[in-house]
C-alpha angles and dihedrals in degrees: 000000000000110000117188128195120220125188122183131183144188089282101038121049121215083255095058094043090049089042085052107049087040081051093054104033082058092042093054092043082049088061111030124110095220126031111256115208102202084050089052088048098054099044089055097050094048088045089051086049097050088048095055119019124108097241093181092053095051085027080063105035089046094050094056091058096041093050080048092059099250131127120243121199130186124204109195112193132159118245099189109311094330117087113225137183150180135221117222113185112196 
C-alpha cells in the first residue's frame, strides 16, 4: 500500500499540494522508459483523491492549525477502490 505525504501550508492548500504531486507523478509516467508500478500507484490514488475529497472542509480543519503555528500533514493511501486519509497536526 501506497502512502503519500501531503503537507500543506498557509500558501499552499491541501488541494494545491495533491494537484501538484498528481501533476508531477503523471508528468514523470509520461516520460519513463519502463512502467513503474509504485509511480502508477501513486498517480491513481492521488487522482482518486482529487475526484472525491471535500477540498473546502480540509481546506477549513488544516488552516486553524496552520494560523495557529502548527504543521499539518496528510497521508493519502487506497484502501480497495476508495482513497482515505488521515490528518496528523504537530
Amino acid at each position: 500500500m501506497a502512502v503519500i505525504e501531503l503537507i500543506p501550508d498557509l500558501s499552499s492548500c491541501i488541494e494545491t499540494v495533491a494537484r501538484r504531486e498528481y501533476n508531477d507523478a503523471t508528468r514523470a509516467l509520461m516520460t519513463a522508459t519502463s512502467p513503474d508500478e509504485a509511480l502508477v500507484e501513486k498517480a491513481e490514488v492521488l487522482r482518486l483523491f482529487l475526484e472525491t475529497a471535500d477540498f473546502r472542509k480540509l481546506r477549513a480543519e488544516s488552516e486553524k492549525y496552520l494560523v495557529a503555528g502548527k504543521r499539518v500533514k496528510f497521508l493519502v493511501y487506497r484502501e480497495g477502490e476508495l482513497p482515505r486519509f488521515e490528518m496528523q497536526v504537530y
